[in-house]
NUDOPA-850738 format. One line per field, with one value per residue (C-alpha): residue number from 1; residue in one letter; x, y, z. Coordinates in pm, whole numbers. Layout:
// NUDOPA-850738
marza (NUM	...)
rolo (A	...)
east (X	...)
north (Y	...)
up (Z	...)
***
This chain:
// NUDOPA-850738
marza (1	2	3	4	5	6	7	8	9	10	11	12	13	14	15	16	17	18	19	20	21	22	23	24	25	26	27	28	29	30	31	32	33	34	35	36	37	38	39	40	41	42	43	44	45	46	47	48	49	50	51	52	53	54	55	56	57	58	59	60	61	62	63	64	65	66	67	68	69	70	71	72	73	74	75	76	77	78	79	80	81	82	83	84	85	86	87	88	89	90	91	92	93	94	95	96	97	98	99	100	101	102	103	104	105	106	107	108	109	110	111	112	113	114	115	116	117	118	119	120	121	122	123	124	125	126	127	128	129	130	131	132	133	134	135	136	137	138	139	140	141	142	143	144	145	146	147	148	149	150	151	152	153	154	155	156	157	158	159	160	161	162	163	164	165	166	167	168	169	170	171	172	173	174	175	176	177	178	179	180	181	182	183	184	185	186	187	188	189	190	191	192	193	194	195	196	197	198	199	200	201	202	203	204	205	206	207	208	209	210	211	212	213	214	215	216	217	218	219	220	221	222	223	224	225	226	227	228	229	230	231	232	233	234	235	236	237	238	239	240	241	242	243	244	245	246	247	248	249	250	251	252	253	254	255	256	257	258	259	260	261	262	263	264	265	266	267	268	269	270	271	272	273	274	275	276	277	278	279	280	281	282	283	284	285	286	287	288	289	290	291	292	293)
rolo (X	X	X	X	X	X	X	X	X	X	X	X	X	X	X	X	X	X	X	X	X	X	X	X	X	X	X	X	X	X	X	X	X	X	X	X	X	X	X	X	X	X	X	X	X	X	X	X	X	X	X	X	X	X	X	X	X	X	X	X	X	X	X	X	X	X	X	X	X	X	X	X	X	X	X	X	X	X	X	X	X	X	X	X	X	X	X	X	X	X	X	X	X	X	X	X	X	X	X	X	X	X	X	X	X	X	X	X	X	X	X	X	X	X	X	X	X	X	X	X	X	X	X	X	X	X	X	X	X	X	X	X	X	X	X	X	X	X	X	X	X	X	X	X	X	X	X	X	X	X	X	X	X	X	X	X	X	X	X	X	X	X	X	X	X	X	X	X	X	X	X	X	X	X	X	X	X	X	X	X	X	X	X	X	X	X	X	X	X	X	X	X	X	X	X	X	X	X	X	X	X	X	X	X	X	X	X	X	X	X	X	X	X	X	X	X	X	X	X	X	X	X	X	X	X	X	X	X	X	X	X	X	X	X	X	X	X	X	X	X	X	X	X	X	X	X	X	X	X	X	X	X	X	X	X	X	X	X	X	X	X	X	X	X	X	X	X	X	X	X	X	X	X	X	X	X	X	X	X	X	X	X	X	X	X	X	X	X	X	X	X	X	X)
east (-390	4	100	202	-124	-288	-105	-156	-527	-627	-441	-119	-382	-501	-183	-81	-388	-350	-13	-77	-381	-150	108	-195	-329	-43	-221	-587	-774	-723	-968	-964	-1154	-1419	-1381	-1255	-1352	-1323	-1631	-1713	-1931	-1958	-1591	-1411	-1332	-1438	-1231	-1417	-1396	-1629	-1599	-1812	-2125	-2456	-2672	-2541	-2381	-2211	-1868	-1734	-1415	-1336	-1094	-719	-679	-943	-722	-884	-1207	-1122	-867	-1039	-1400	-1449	-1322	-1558	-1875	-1771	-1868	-2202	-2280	-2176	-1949	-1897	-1604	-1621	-1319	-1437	-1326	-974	-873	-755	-754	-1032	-937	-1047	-1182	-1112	-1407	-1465	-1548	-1878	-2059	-2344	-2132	-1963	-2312	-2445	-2097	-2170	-2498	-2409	-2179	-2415	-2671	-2327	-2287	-2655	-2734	-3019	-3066	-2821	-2713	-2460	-2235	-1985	-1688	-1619	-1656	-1795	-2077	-2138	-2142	-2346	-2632	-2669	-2718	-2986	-3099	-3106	-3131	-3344	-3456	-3124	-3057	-3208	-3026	-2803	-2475	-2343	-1971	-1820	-2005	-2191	-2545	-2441	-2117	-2180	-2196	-2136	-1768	-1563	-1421	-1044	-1172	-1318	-1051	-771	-1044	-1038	-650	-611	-554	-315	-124	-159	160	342	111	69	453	467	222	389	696	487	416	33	230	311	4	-190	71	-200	-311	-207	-153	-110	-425	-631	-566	-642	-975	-1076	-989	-1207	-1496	-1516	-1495	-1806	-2120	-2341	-2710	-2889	-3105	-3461	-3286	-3177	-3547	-3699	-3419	-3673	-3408	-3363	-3050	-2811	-2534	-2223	-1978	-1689	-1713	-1398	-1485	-1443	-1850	-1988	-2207	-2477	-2486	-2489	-2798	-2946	-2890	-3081	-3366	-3394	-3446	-3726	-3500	-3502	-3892	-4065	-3990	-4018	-4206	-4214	-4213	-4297	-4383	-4323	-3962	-3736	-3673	-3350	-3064	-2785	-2466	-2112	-1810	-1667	-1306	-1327	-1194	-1286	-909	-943	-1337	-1269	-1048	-1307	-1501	-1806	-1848	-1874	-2102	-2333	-2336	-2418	-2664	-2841	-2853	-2957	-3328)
north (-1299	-1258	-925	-1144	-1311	-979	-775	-1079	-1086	-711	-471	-687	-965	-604	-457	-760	-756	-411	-416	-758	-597	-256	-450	-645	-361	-118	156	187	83	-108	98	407	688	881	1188	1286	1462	1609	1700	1884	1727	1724	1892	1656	1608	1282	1194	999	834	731	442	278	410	218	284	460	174	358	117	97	-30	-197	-60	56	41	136	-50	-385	-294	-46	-297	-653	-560	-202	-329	-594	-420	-77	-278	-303	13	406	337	584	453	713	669	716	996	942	654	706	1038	1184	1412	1356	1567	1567	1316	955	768	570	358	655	918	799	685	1092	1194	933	1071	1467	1342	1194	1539	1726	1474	1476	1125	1056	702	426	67	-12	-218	-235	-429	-501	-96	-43	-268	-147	244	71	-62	278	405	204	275	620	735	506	670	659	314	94	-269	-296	-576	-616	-820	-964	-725	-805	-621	-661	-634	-944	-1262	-1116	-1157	-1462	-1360	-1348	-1063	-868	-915	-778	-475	-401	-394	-194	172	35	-111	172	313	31	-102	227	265	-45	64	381	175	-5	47	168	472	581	508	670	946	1216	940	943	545	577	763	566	226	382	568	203	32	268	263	-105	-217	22	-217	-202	-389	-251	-565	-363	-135	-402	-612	-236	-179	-195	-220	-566	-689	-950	-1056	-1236	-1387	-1664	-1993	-1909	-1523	-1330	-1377	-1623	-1849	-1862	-1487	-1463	-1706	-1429	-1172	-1350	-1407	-1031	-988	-1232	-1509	-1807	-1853	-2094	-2353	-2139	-2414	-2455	-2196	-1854	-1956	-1642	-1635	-1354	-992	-1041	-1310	-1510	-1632	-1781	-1831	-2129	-2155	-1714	-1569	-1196	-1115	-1241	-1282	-991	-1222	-1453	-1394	-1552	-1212	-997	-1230	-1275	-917	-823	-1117	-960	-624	-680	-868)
up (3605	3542	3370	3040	3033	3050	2764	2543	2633	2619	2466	2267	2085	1962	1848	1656	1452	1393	1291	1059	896	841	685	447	345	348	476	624	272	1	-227	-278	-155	-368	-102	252	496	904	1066	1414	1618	2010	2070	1835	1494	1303	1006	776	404	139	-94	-356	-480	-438	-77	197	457	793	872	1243	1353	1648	1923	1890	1505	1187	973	1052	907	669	492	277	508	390	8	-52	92	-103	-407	-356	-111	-104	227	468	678	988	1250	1626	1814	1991	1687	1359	1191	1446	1737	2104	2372	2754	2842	2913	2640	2539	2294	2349	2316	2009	1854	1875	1738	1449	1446	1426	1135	911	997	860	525	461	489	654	672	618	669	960	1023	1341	1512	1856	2010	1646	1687	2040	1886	1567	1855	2048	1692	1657	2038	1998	1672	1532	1210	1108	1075	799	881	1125	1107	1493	1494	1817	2112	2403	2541	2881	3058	3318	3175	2820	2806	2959	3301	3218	2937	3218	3456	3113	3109	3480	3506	3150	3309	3509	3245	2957	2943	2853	2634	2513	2463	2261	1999	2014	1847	1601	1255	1392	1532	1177	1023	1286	1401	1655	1838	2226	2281	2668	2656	2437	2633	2947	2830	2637	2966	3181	2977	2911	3304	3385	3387	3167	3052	2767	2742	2726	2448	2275	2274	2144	1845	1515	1227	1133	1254	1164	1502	1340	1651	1606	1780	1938	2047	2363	2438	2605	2370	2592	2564	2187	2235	2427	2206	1966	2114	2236	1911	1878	1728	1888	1956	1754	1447	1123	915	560	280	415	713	932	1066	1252	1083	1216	1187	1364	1247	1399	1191	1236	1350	1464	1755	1872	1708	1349	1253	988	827	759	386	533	750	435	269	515	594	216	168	454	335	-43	161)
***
């Protein structure tokens, strides 16, 4: 793939949504926060916010930038929930340790935070790497999670993702310091000022070309769970399909009435790519219809 098509694909598509949704939201909310806080867990330090009052609903961005869902998304579901708007190790306002990342690492820190806040169980809802870290929440910490909303991320590395997507992945290390240099001169850089850019795109392009299939996890998750994609995302459709059915969608004609139907649900946003699905109300809505059953 040429170098251009590349930094469009993987890491630039990234920083321009960043940078739009920064200069949308003039900063990484548009609410404000009822409290603050930095938490210890597993050799880092998670920053986190909480807005809204109502029950407790665990928000996870998606890769490079909070400010995508912690700008219009985090607003509109803080009206209905307590939200607890965590940012991942190595993004944000957190710290990061000397150690690959992954969605399973980042679920236990997410996990170890909500031990240290005191909430117990919750609603989540992820993004991209937030809806990965929001499924091995589910995987492994089950008790924790109440309903679960999983935006724009594949269960399996091969055939999850079109090809070009993996290909942007594989070459990513090689290309992180100058991507990392050019969101080093955006306005990100100044919203976000302890973050290492060179280091983040090369630890996000590592740990997103190892394979990976958690397709039995995925068929045992018990919290109901709703899977929002665009028509026009990075995952194959006939992957989302899959998804669904792992978690028993898919199977049979639901009838009339109550006829018995799915705990969990499926929804695409028309007119959505993997960039700009948070800009779509229908996410939020669907996401809080599904919540209040």
């Amino acid at each position: 793939m040429p170098r251009h098509a590349l930094l469009t694909l993987a890491a630039a598509a990234a920083l321009t949504v960043s940078t739009s949704a920064v200069a949308q939201t003039g900063g990484p909310t548009m609410s404000t926060a009822n409290a603050t806080g930095r938490v210890a867990v597993n050799g880092v330090e998670l920053h986190y916010e909480i807005h809204g009052e109502g029950a407790p609903l665990v928000l996870l961005h998606g890769g490079v930038s909070p400010s995508e869902m912690f700008g219009a998304p985090l607003a509109e579901m803080s009206r209905r929930h307590r939200v607890i708007a965590v940012h991942l190790r190595g993004h944000g306002l957190s710290s990061d340790a000397d150690v690959p990342w992954s969605c399973e690492l980042m679920a236990d820190d997410v996990a170890a935070l909500l031990d240290s806040i005191g909430v117990g169980r919750a609603d989540v809802m992820g993004y991209s790497l937030g809806g990965g870290v929001a499924l091995q929440l589910a995987i492994r910490h089950p008790a924790k999670v109440r309903r679960l909303v999983a935006i724009s991320i594949a269960f399996r590395s091969e055939g999850g993702n079109y090809p070009e997507v993996r290909e942007a992945f594989e070459r990513m290390p090689a290309e992180a310091e100058v991507v990392g240099r050019q969101i080093a001169a955006s306005p990100l850089a100044t919203l976000y000022p302890d973050v290492d850019w060179v280091r983040m795109m090369r630890k996000t392009g590592e740990m997103n070309r190892l394979p990976h299939d958690w397709s039995r996890e995925v068929a045992a998750i018990t919290a109901p769970t709703l899977l929002i994609f665009g028509d026009a995302d990075s995952i194959l459709l006939e992957h989302m399909i899959e998804f669904y059915k792992l978690l028993g969608g898919g199977q049979r004609a639901a009838g009339l009435g109550d006829a018995p139907r799915p705990a969990s649900r499926f929804a695409v946003i028309p007119n959505a790519t993997h960039f700009a699905i948070l800009g779509s109300p229908a996410v939020t809505q669907f996401a809080t219809d599904f919540l209040a059953e």
